[in-house]
Phi, psi and omega in degrees: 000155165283158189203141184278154182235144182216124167308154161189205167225169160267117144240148216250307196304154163089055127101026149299144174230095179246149181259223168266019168221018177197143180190157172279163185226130199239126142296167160256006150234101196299357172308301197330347176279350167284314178313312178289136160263181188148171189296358160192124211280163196284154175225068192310166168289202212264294188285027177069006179271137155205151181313121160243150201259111192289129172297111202076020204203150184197138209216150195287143161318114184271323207213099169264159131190157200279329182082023176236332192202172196064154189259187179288162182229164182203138180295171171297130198277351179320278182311323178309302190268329152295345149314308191295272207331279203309321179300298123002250165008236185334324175301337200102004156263165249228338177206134180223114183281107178259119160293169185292327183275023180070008214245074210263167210241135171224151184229143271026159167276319176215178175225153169275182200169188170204171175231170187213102200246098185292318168184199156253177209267195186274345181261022191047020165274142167308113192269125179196160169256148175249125137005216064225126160102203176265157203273133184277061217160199185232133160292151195067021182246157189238126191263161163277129201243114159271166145345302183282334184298313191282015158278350183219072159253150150298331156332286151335285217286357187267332156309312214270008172250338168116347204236043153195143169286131154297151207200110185249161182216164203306331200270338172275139176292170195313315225277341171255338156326279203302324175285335162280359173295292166333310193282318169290300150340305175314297187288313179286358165268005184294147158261079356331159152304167188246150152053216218300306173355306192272045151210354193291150183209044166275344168244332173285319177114164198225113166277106163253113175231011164207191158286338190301327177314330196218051158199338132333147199269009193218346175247227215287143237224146206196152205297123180315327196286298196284339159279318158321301160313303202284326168283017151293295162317292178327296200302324201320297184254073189311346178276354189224116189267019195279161139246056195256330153304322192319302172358289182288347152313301168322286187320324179288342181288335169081023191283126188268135185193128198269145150267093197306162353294000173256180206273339167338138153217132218237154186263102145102144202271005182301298152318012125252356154257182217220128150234124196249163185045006175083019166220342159284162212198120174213143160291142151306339185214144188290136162339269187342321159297306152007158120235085189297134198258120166257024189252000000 
């Protein structure tokens, strides 16, 4: 498929908190952010940094919270921050400071680097696959993205290491679905499993009888989407830790998506989870099979 390509640099310093999937990004021509399209437009800062969002890949939460109710939250951080650790890394810098507030000191101050874009989200983040290094192409131009480009993404590489799910949406095409598909496969059939693999219970399950289950540094290590949800319900009533409701939380959210190989398309994340004795909690189908509807 085509994909607009835009040069830039990554920089972090000056109060950013990236994780393993989002960090800012600076064009050398901060206009080029008029080139994307997407459900809402980008609005960079003073210096031309505005957020990207890695395309195909969702890595556990250092800082969540929703902006409407609840404080913030974070998955277990072991995996959480060696994912932002590894992404940072593999860009090129060369020394990385994490704060108590998330918030990280990088040596280099920046790296150069590119993004490869279908557009933004409803949240004005920049959707993309990253870069490194000089660009394969003239910026502001839209390239063609193959296989062979999208192996030497970061994207890729944080699947083929273990330290993010693929986590897919309808605008990427198959034929690169299926190569991070691969990457990821790959890594959790590994001998050990590689990064969060030798712990994810997101199809095996999880006993929740609190928040602590899935935000604790010791607990369950678990698919983002579906912890983001479920720590959206906990907070919603803090008084009440049942999962007994949940379901119809899901159901309300209204997130839409098919389950491959079929072409369906089903309503509410309510239809992939399972909740047995009334407090395990599991998915019914592995992410990859997932296709999230982005429109």
């Amino acid at each position: 498929m085509s994909m607009l390509l835009i040069r830039g640099s990554f920089r972090v310093n000056g109060g950013a908190k990236p994780d393993g999937d989002t960090l800012p990004f600076i064009p050398e021509d901060p206009g080029d952010w008029k080139l994307v399209g997407g459900r809402a437009p980008i609005v960079p800062k003073a210096d031309g940094r505005a957020g990207v969002r890695l395309e195909g890949v969702d890595t556990l939460e250092t800082h969540y919270s929703n902006g409407s109710y609840g404080p913030e939250r974070h998955q277990p951080l072991k995996f959480a921050h060696r994912a932002a650790d590894e992404l940072l890394t593999w860009l090129g810098f060369t020394h990385i400071e994490r704060h108590a507030d998330e918030t990280v000191t990088t040596t280099p101050d920046s790296v150069p680097g590119f993004i490869l874009t279908r557009g933004a989200d409803a949240y004005g983040r920049c959707i993309a696959l990253v870069g490194r290094g000089f660009p394969p192409g003239c910026s502001g131009y839209e390239i063609r993205v193959g296989e062979d480009l999208l192996r030497k993404t970061v994207n890729h590489h944080l699947l083929a290491v273990g330290l993010a799910y693929p986590t897919f949406y309808s605008g990427l095409p198959s034929d690169l679905r299926g190569v991070l598909k691969a990457a990821a496969l790959q890594a959790r059939g590994a001998v050990p499993p590689k990064g969060l693999w030798a712990e994810d219970v997101t199809v095996e399950g999880v006993k929740v009888t609190d928040m602590c289950a899935i935000t604790a540094d010791a607990g369950a290590v678990i698919l983002p989407k579906l912890f983001r949800r479920l720590k959206d319900y906990l907070d919603y009533d803090p008084g009440n830790q049942s999962l007994a409701w949940f379901p119809a939380f899901l159901a309300g959210a209204g997130d839409k998506f098919r389950i491959l190989p079929g072409d369906d398309e089903v309503t509410g994340m309510h239809h992939l989870i399972e909740i047995t004795d009334g407090q395990t909690l599991r998915m019914t189908h592995p992410c990859e099979q997932i296709v999230f509807d982005d429109k």
